[in-house]
N, C-alpha and C positions, 0 to 999 in steps of 0.2 A: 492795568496800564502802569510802567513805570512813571518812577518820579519826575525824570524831567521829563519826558512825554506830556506831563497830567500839566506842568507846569507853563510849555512850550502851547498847549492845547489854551489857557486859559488864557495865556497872551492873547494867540491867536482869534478867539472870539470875543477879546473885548471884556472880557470878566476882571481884568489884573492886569494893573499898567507900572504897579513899582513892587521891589520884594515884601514891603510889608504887607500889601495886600497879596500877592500869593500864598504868604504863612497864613494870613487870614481864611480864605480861601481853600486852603490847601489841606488844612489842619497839618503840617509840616513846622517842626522849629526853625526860627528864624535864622539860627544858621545854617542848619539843613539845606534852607531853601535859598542863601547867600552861595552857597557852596557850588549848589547844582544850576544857578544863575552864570555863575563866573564860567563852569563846563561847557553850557549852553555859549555864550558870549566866545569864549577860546575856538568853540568850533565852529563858528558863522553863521549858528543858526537864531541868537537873541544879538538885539544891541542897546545899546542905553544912549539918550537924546534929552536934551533939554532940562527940566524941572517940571516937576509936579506938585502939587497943591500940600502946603504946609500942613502940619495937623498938629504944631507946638514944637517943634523938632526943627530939623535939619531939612530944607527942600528935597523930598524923593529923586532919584534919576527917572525917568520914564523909559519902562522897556517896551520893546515892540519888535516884533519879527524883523530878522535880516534880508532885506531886499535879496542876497544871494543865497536862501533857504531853499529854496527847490520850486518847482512849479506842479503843477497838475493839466495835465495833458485829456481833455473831453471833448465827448463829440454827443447831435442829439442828432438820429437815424432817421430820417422821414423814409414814405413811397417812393418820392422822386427826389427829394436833397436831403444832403448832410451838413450839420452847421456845425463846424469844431471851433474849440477855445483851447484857451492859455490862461491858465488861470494860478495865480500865485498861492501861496497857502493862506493867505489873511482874506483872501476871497476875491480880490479885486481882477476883473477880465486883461490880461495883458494882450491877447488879439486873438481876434473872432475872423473866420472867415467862410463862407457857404461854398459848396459845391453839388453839383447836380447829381445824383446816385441812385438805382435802381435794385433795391431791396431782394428783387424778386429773381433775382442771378443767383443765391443762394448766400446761406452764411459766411462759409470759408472765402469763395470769394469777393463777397463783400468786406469782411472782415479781416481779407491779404488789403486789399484795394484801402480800407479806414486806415491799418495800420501803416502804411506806406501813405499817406497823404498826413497822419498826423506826425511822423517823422519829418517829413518835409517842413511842416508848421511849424515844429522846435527849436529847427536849424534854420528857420528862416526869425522868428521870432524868439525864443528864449533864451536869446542871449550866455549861450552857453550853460545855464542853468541845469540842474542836475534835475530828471523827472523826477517824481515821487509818487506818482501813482496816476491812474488812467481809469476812467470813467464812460459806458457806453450808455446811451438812452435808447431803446428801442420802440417800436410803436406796435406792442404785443404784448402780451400776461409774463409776468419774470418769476422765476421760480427766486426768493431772498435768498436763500442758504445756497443752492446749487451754480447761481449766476446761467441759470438756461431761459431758454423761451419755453414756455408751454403752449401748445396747440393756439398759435398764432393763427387768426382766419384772413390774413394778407400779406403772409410771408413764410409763402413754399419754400419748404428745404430748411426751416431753422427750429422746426421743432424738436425741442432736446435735446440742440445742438450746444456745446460748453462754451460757451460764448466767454464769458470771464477766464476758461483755462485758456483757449486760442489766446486771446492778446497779454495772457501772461507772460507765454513763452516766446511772445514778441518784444516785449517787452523788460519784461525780470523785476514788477513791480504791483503792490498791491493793484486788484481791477475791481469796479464798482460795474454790474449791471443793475439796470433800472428801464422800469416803464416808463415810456417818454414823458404822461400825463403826471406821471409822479414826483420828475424832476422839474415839471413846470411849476409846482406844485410846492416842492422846497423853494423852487426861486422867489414864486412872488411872495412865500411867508415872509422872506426878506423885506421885502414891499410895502405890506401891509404892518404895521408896528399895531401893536396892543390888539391885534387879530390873531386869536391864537385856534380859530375854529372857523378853516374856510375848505370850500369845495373850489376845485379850479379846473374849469371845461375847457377843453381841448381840442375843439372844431376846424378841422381841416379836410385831408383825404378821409379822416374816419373821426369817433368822435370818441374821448378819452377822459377821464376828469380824476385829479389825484384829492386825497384830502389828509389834511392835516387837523388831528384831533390834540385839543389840550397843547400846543404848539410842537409838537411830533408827529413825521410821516404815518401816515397808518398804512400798512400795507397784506391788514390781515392775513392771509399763509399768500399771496401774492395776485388774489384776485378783484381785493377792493376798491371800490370805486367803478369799473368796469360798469358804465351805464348803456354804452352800444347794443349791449344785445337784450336789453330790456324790449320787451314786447309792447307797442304802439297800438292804439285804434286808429285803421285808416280807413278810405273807401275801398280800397281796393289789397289786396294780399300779395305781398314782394318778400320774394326771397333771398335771403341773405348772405354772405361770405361764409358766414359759421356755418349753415346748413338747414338751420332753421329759417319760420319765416316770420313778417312785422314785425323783426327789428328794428330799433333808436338808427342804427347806424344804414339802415335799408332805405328810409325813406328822406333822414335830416342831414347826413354826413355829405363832404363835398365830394364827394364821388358819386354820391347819389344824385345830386343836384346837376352835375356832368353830363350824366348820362338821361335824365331827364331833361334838359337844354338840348344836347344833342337829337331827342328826340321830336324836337318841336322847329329843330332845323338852325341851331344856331351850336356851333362846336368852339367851345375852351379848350387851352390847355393846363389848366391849373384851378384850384379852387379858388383861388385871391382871385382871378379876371370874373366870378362870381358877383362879390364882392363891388367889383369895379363897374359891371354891368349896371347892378344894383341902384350904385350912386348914380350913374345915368339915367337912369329913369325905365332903365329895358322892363316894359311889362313882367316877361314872362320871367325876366329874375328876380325882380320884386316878389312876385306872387310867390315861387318856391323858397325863397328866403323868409319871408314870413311865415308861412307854413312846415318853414324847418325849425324856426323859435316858437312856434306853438306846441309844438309835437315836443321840444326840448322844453319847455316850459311848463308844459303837462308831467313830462316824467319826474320834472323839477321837483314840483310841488307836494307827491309822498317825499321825497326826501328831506326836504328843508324843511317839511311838518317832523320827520324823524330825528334827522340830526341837530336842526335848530343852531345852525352855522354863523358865525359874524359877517361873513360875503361868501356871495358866489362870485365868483370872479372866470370872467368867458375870454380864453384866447386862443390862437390858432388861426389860419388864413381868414375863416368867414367871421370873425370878429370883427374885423374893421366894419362890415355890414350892418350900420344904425336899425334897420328895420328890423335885423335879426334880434338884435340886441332889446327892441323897445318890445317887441311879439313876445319873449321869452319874461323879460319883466312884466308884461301884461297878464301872463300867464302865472306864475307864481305870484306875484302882488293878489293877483283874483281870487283866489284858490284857497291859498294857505292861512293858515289860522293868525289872526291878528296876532296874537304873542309871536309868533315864528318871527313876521315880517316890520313887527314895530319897526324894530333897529336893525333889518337887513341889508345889508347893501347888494346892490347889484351890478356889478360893471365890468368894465374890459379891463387885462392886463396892465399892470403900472411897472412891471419887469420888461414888456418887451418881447422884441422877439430874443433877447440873450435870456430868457427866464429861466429854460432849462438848463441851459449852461453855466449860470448863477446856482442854481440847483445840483448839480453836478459836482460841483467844486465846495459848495456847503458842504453833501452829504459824504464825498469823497476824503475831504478835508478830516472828519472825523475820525476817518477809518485809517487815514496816514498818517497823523497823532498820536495812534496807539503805539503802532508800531518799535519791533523792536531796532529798527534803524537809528532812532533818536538817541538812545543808550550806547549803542557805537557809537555813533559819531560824536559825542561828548565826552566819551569816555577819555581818561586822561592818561599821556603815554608811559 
């Protein structure tokens, strides 16, 4: 990483708010790091504000990222919608907005259709701001290094498809692909402070859970976490998207739950009207929503006995779902070994539905920090 990069970075996340603390920080001499401050300031990308906290001296200036630094242009990929952001480089959401999208048309044209709507999003929202990089969440296995889907089991056409090179060349800026559960996953660590060891379930069309070990993504060679095709004991044997059969995502996912409703004569069009049934008192949603937090509850409980997490934390359409939510704490509270669940918590998202996009923009953020843009664009004429 160059130096003002490392320097521009540690603004950025709040580590270093005047020079002496980046020399601190930085192990850089304090001219050094005066030098590459002034760089940074001349090209728009640091500013200095106010006063900060004496330490026997002269009040510090306080730096902090320039409002007209760049933005980060994300999107997180559902079945049926796509939700894109605007997100500054200090992390803060400058505008979110949903639209309806169908995965299942294929990559490229999904990924003409994402990158023409978030064009639209920049020139309508960022303010002329310069992109810096672009971020995709998908709801399928991501290969880390290649930025591809691997043998997605609900979206034909994208396996091993260059997802990151596509909106490069739309683009002309770093791309971050990522598992949707993954990016929901950096969001709420946001969320969660002094949790640096949570699992985060992702129940909607299918079911997803990213986790964060030791306060870092883990994303093992890119299959981690993936609890869907975990094998269930149920009454009866249902076969799955993947190929296999009693899978997590066969009998608990909202799709599953769908097409079970429909089969008892009552048709959705979404998982959330799940959800909303549920709070109505509709029998027969209640019963499948509780019997999808038992079944997730169950697979729960090897894990939270193995990894021994600070929260589980459940979001995605059937979250808002209290019954699902109480059935699944019933279930791991039951189960799991007192040490696991002394100090466990269990609950719904505290990020939201912008979780992933929060996420997005965290892990995006990192990787456009490095970058050798920052050293131009500081560089002195």
């Amino acid at each position: 990483m160059s130096g003002k990069g490392e320097l521009l970075r540690l603004v950025a996340l709040g580590h270093a708010e005047s020079r002496a603390e980046l020399a601190r920080h930085s192990g850089l001499a304090p001219s050094s790091v005066s030098l590459r401050v002034e760089e940074l300031i001349e090209a728009g990308l640091l500013q200095e504000e106010g006063s900060g906290l004496s330490t026997g001296g002269r009040r510090p200036r306080r730096l902090k990222l320039a409002p007209n630094a760049g933005l980060l242009a994300v999107a997180d990929l559902g079945s049926h919608h796509a939700r894109l952001g605007l997100v500054d480089l200090a992390g803060t959401p400058l505008a979110v907005v949903e639209h309806p999208c169908d995965i299942g048309a294929g990559a490229a044209a999904t990924l003409d259709w994402l990158a023409g709507r978030l064009t639209e999003l920049v020139a309508a929202g960022g303010a002329g701001l310069p992109v810096r990089g672009v971020g995709v969440g998908v709801p399928g296995p991501v290969d880390p290094a290649g930025g591809t889907v691997i043998s997605p089991s609900r979206m034909p056409g994208w396996n091993e498809y260059p997802v990151a090179a596509h909106m490069a060349r739309r683009f002309d800026v770093p791309v971050l692909v990522e598992n949707d559960a993954n990016l929901m996953a950096a969001g709420e660590h946001l969320a969660w402070p002094g949790c640096d060891n949570l699992m985060v379930l992702k129940v909607g069309t299918g079911i997803g859970c990213g986790i964060i070990a030791g306060g870092r993504l883990h994303r093992g060679r890119g299959a981690a976490g993936d609890i869907s095709h975990v094998r269930v004991r149920a009454d009866r044997s249902v076969m799955c998207s993947c190929g296999h059969s009693d899978c997590l995502e066969a009998y608990a996912s909202g799709a599953a739950l769908m097409a079970a409703l429909a089969g008892q004569g009552i048709e959705i069009g979404h998982p959330a009207d799940i959800a909303a049934l549920a709070a109505d008192g509709v029998p027969q949603a209640t019963n499948l929503v509780r019997g999808a937090g038992r079944l997730i509850g169950d697979v729960l409980t090897a894990l939270v006995n193995f990894f021994n997490p600070d929260a589980v934390v459940i979001g995605g359409s059937l979250s808002a779902a209290e019954q699902l939510i109480a059935a699944v704490r019933g279930a791991v509270y039951e189960r799991c070994l007192p040490l696991a669940t002394r100090d466990l918590k269990i609950d719904v998202t505290r990020a939201g539905p912008n979780a992933a996009i929060l996420g997005a923009g965290s892990l995006l953020r990192d990787i456009v920090l490095s970058g050798d843009w920052i050293e131009e664009a500081a560089a002195r004429p």
